[in-house]
One Martini backbone bead per residue (centre of mass of N, CA, C, O) as a GRO file, in nm:
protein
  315
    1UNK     BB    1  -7.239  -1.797   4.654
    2UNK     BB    2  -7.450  -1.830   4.947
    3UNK     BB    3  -7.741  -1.787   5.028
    4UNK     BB    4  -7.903  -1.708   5.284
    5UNK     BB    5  -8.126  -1.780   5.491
    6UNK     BB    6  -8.439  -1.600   5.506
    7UNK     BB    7  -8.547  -1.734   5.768
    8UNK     BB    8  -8.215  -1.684   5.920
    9UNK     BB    9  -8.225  -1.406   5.954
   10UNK     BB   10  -8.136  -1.179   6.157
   11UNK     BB   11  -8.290  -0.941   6.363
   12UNK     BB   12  -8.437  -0.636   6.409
   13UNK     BB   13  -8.556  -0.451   6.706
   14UNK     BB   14  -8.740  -0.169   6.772
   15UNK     BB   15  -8.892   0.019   7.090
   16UNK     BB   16  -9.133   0.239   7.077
   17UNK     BB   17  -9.323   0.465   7.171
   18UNK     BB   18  -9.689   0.530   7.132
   19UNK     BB   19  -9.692   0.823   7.195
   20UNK     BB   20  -9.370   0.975   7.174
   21UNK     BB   21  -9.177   0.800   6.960
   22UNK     BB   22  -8.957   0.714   7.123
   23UNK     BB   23  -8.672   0.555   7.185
   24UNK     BB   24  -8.632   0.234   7.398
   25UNK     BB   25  -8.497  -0.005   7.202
   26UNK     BB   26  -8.226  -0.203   7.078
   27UNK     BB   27  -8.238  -0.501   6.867
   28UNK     BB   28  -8.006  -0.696   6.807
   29UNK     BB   29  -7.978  -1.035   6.714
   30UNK     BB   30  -8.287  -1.185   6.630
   31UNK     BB   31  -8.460  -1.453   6.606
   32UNK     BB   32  -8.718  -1.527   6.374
   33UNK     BB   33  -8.845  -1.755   6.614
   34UNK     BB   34  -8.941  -1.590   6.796
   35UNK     BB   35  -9.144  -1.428   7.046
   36UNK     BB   36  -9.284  -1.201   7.196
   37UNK     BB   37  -9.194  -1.318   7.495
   38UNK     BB   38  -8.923  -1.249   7.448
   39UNK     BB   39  -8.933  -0.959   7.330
   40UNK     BB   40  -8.983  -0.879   7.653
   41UNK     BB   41  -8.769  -1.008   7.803
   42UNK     BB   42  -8.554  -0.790   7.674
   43UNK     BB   43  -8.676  -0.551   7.753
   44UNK     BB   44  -8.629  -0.589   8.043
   45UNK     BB   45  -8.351  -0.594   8.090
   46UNK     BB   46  -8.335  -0.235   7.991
   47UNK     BB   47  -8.661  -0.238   8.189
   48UNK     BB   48  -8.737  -0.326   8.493
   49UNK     BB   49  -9.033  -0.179   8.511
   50UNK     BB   50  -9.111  -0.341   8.255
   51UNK     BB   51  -9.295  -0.583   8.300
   52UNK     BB   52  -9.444  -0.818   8.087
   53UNK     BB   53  -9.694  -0.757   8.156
   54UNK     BB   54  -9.697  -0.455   8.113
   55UNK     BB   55  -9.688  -0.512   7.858
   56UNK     BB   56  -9.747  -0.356   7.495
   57UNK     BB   57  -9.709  -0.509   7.150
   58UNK     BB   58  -9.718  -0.275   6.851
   59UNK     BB   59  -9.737  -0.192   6.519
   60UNK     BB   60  -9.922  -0.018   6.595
   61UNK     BB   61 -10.006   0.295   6.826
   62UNK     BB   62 -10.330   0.176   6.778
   63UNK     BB   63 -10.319  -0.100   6.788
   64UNK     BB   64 -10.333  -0.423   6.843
   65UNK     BB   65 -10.210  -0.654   7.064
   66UNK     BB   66  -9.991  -0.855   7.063
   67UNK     BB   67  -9.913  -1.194   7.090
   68UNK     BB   68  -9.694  -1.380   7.274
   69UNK     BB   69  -9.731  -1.596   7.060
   70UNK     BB   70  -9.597  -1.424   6.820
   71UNK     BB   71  -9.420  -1.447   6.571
   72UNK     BB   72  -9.205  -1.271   6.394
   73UNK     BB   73  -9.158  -1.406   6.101
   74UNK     BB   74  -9.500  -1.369   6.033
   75UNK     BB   75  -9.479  -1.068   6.032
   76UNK     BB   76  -9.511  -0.776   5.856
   77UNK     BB   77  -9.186  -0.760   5.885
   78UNK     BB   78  -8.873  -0.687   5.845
   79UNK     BB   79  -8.562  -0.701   5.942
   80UNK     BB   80  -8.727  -0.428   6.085
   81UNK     BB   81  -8.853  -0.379   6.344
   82UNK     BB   82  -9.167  -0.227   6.487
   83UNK     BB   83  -9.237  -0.166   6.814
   84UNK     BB   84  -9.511  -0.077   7.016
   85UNK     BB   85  -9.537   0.095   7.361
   86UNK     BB   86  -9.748  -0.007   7.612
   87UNK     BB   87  -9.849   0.048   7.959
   88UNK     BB   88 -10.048  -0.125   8.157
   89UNK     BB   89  -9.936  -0.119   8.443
   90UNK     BB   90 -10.007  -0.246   8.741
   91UNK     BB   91 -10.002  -0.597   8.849
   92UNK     BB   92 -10.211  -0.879   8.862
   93UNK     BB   93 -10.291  -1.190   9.001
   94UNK     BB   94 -10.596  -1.349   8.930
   95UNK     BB   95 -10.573  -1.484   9.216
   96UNK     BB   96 -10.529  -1.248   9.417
   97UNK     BB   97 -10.807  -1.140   9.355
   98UNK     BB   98 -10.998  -1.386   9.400
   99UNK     BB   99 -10.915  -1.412   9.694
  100UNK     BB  100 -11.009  -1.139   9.755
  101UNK     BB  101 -11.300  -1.088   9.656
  102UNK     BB  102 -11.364  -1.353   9.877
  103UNK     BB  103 -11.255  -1.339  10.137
  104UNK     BB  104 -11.385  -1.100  10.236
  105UNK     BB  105 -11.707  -1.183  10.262
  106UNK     BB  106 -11.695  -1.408  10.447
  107UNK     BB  107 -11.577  -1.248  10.659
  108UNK     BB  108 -11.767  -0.974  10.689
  109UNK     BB  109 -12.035  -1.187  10.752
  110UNK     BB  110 -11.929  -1.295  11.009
  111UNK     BB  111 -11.926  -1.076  11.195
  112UNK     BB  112 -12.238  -1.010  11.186
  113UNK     BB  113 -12.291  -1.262  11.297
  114UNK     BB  114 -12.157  -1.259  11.573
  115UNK     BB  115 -12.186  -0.963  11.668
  116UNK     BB  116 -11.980  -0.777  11.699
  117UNK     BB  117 -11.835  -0.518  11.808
  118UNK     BB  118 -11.994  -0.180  11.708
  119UNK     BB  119 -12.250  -0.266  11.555
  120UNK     BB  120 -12.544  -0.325  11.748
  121UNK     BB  121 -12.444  -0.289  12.014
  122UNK     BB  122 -12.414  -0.375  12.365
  123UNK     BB  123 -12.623  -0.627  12.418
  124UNK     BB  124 -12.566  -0.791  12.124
  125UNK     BB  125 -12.295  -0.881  12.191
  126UNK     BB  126 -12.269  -1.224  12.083
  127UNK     BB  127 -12.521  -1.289  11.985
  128UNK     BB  128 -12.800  -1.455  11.877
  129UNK     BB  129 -13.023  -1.552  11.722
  130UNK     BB  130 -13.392  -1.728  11.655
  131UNK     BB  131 -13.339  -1.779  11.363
  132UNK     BB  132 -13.302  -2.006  11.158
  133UNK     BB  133 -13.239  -1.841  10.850
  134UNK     BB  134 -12.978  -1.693  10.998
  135UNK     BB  135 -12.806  -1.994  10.965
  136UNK     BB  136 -12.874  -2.066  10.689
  137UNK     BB  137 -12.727  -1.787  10.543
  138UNK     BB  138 -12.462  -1.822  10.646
  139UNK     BB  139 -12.397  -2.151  10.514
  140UNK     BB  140 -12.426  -2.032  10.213
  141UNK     BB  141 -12.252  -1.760  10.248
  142UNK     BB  142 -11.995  -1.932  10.298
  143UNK     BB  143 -12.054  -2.173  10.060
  144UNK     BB  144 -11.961  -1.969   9.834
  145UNK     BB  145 -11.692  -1.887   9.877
  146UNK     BB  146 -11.542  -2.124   9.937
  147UNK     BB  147 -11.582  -2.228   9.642
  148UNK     BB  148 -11.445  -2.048   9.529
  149UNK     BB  149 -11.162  -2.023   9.641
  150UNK     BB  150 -11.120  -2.329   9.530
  151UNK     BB  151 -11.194  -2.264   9.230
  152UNK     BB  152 -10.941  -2.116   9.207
  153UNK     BB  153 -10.716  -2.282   9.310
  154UNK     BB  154 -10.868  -2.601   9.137
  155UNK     BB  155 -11.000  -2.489   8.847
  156UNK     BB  156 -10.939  -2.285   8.743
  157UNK     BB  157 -10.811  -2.137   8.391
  158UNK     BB  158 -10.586  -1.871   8.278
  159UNK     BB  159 -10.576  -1.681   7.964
  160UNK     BB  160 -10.492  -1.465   8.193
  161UNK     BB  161 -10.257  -1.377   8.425
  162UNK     BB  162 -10.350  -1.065   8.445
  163UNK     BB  163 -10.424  -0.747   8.590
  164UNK     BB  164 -10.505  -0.402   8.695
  165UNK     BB  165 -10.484  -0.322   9.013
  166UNK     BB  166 -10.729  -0.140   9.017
  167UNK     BB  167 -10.954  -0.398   8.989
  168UNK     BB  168 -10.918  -0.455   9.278
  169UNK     BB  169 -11.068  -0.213   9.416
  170UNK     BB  170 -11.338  -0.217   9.249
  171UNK     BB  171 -11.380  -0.562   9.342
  172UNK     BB  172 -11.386  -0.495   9.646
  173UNK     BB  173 -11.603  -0.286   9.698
  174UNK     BB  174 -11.840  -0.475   9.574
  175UNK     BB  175 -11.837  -0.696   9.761
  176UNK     BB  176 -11.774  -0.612  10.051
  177UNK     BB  177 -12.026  -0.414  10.066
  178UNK     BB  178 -12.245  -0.608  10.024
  179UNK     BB  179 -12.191  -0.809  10.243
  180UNK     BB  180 -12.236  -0.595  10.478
  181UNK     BB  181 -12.525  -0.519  10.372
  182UNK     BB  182 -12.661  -0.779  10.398
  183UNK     BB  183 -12.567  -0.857  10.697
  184UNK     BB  184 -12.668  -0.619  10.893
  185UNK     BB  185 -12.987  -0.706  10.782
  186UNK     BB  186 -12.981  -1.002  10.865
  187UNK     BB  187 -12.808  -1.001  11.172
  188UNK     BB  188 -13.062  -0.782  11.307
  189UNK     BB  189 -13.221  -0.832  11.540
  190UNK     BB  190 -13.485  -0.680  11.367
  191UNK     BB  191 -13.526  -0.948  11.183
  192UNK     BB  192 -13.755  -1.084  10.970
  193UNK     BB  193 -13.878  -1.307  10.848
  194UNK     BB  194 -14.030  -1.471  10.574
  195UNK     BB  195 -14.385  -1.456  10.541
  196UNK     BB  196 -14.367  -1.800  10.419
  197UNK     BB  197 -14.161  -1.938  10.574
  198UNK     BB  198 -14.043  -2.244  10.557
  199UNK     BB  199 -14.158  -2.254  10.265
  200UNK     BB  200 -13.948  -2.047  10.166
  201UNK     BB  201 -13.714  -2.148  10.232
  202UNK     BB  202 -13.708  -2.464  10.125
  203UNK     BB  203 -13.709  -2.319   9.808
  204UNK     BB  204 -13.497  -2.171   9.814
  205UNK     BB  205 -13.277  -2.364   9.869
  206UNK     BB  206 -13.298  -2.541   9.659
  207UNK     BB  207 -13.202  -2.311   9.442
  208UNK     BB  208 -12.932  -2.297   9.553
  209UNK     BB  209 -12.816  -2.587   9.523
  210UNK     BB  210 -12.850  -2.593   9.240
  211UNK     BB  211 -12.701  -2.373   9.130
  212UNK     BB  212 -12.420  -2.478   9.275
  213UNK     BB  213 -12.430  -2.748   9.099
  214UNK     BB  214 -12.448  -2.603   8.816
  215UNK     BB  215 -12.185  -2.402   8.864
  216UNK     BB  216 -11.972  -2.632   8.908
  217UNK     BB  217 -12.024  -2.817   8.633
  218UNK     BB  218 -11.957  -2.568   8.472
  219UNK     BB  219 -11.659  -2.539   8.543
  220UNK     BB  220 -11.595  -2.818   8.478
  221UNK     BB  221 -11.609  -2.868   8.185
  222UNK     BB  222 -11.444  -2.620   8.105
  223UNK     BB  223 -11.237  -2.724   8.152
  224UNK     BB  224 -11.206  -2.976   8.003
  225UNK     BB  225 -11.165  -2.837   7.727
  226UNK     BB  226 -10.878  -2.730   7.878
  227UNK     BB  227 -10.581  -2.776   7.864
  228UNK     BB  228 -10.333  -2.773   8.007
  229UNK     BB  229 -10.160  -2.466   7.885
  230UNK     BB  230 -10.307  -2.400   7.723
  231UNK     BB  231 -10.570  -2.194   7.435
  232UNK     BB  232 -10.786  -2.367   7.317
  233UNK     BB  233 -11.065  -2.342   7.154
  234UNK     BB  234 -11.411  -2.475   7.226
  235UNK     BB  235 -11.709  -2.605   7.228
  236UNK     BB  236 -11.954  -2.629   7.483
  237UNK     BB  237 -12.118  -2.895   7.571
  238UNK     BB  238 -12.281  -3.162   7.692
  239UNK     BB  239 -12.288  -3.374   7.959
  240UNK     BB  240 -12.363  -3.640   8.197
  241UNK     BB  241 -12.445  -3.430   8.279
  242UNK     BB  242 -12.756  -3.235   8.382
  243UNK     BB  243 -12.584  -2.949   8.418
  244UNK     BB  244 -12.518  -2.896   8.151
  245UNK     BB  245 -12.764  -2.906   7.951
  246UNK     BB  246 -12.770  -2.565   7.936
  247UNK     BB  247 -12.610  -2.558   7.677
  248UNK     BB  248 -12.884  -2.604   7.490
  249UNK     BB  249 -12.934  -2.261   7.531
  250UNK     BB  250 -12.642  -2.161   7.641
  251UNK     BB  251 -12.334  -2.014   7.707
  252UNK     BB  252 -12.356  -1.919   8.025
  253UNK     BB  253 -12.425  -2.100   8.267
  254UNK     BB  254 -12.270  -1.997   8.507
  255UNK     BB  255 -12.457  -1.735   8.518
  256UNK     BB  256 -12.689  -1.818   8.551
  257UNK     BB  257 -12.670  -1.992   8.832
  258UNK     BB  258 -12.570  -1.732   9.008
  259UNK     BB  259 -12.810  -1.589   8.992
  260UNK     BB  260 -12.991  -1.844   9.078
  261UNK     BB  261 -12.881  -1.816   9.359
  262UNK     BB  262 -12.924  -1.502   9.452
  263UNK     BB  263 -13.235  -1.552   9.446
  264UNK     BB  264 -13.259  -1.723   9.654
  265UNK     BB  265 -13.127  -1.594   9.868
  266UNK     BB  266 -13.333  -1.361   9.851
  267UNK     BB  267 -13.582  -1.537   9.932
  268UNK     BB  268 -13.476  -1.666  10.200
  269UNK     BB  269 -13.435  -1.341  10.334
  270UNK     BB  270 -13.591  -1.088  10.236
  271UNK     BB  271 -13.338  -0.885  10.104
  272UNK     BB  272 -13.285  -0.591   9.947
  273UNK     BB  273 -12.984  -0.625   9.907
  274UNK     BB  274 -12.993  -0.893   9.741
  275UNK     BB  275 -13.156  -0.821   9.520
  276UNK     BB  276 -12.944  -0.619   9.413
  277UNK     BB  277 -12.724  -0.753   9.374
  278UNK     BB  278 -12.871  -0.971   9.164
  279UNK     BB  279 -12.865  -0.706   8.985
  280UNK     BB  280 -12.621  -0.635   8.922
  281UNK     BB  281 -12.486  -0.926   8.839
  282UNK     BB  282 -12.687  -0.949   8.598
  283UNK     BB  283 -12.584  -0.703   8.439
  284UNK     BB  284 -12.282  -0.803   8.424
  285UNK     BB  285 -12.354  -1.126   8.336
  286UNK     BB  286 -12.460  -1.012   8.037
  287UNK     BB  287 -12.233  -0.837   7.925
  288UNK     BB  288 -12.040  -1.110   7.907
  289UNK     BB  289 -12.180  -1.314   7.788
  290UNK     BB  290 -12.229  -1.138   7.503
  291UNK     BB  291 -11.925  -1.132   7.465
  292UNK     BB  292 -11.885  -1.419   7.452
  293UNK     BB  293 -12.100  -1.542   7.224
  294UNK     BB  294 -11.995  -1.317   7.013
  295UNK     BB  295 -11.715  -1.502   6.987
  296UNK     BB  296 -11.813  -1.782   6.913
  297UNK     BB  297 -11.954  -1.683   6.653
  298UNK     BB  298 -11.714  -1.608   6.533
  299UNK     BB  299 -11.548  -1.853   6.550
  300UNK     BB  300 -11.802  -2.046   6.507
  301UNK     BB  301 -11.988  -2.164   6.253
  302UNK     BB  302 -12.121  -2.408   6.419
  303UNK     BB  303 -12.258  -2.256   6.630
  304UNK     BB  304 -12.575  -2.324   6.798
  305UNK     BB  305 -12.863  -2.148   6.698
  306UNK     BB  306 -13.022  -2.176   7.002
  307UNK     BB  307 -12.864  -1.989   7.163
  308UNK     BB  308 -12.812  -1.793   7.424
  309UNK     BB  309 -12.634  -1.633   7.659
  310UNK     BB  310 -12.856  -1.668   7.977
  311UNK     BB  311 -13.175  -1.678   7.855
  312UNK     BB  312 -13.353  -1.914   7.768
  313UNK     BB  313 -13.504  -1.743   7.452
  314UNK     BB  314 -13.445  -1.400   7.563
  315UNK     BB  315 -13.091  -1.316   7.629
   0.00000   0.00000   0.00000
């Protein structure tokens, strides 16, 4: 008699609760190159509350997340395999995410520019600036985030789908807050332009424009460095735009430019909410930073040893 291919006998796969090791699904007949996300999809069937972005599926209760693209076969596990369900709460799309944390601040700033009723009293309703710097902070702060919005819809590509909902009270908080903050300030009735007036616009506003030209630039890389659809990383090097050649130097320049844009803004309006979110700004994204880099340095023995995480030969 012929032994059947064991790479082609059918699995078995049973779905405990990671915290309570309660039985939640047994999935008989799995063929042997199913995917995580297959395995998702059908735990979904018997468990519609739990739809796959919000599943997390582990060997182990308390190791790490298997990721959608593993096949079953590959992994460690016998004819019967056992996997771990932690609920990761309700998601939301990065999208949805990135629209609402933009959108707000845009909305927020202009209401203070146009000086709606019951924010500065009642006889500065719909009154106009007369420094020319408070019409030029707003048509900034209007093009940042027009830029982000559009970047969310038509350059990034999110190597995760979602993320979860609690993420986006908290970045709207922030966002929203700020831009409150800053426009409060910078449109109100009593704002004195900067010290050193219009030398000092002129300058701010140069470093605002070149820093939104070279996080636009370093969008555009990242983005082609990924083909549409796929997950493969490689390094990202300096292309003939000169504002990618920061590349040279960091890992992250498009947070370099971010917060560099940030900087001109505060100088631009000498208002120290601008300063303060700069500040804030900056201590995340070098967090952020220094954990992609040293992803990259695990990731690729040949990463250049020359780069930092965000600023050239110091941090």
């Amino acid at each position: 008699s012929k032994h059947p291919d064991p790479l082609h006998t059918l699995r078995e796969v049973e779905i405990l609760d990671a915290k309570t090791r309660e039985k939640l699904c047994f999935l008989d007949k799995v063929e042997p190159h199913a995917t995580i996300a297959e395995i998702k999809n059908l735990f979904t069937k018997t468990h519609p509350q739990w739809y796959p972005a919000r599943q997390s599926l582990r060997l182990d209760p308390k190791g790490k997340s298997l990721k959608d693209e593993d096949v079953l076969q590959k992994l460690p596990v016998g004819t019967t395999a056992t996997l771990y369900f932690r609920d990761l709460g309700a998601q939301i799309s990065w999208v949805t995410v990135f629209l609402t944390e933009y959108a707000g601040p845009l909305f927020i700033y202009l209401l203070f520019y146009f000086r709606v009723p019951f924010i500065y009293g009642h006889k500065y309703d719909f009154t106009s600036s007369r420094h020319t710097v408070v019409h030029l902070a707003c048509i900034c702060h209007s093009f940042h985030y027009v830029k982000r919005l559009l970047e969310t819809l038509f350059v990034h590509r999110f190597s995760h789908g979602t993320m979860p909902l609690r993420n986006i009270f908290k970045n709207c908080t922030y966002y929203w807050g700020f831009a409150a903050w800053m426009a409060y300030y910078i449109n109100h009735p009593l704002y004195t332009p900067p010290t050193y007036g219009a030398q000092q616009v002129k300058l701010a506003l140069a470093i605002f424009v070149i820093c939104q030209l070279g996080n636009f630039s370093i969008h555009m890389a990242l983005r082609d460095l990924r083909p549409a659809g796929s997950k493969t990383r490689k390094i990202p090097y300096p292309t003939k735009n000169p504002f990618t050649w920061l590349f040279l130097l960091v890992s992250c320049p498009n947070y370099t430019y971010e917060v560099g844009s940030w900087i001109g803004f505060a100088i631009m309006t000498q208002c120290l909410p601008v300063a303060l979110f700069s500040l804030v700004g900056f201590t995340q994204m070098t967090i952020w930073a220094k954990g992609k880099h040293r992803s990259y340095l695990k990731e690729f023995r040949d990463y250049p040893p020359l780069r930092m995480p965000i600023i050239p030969f110091l941090l």
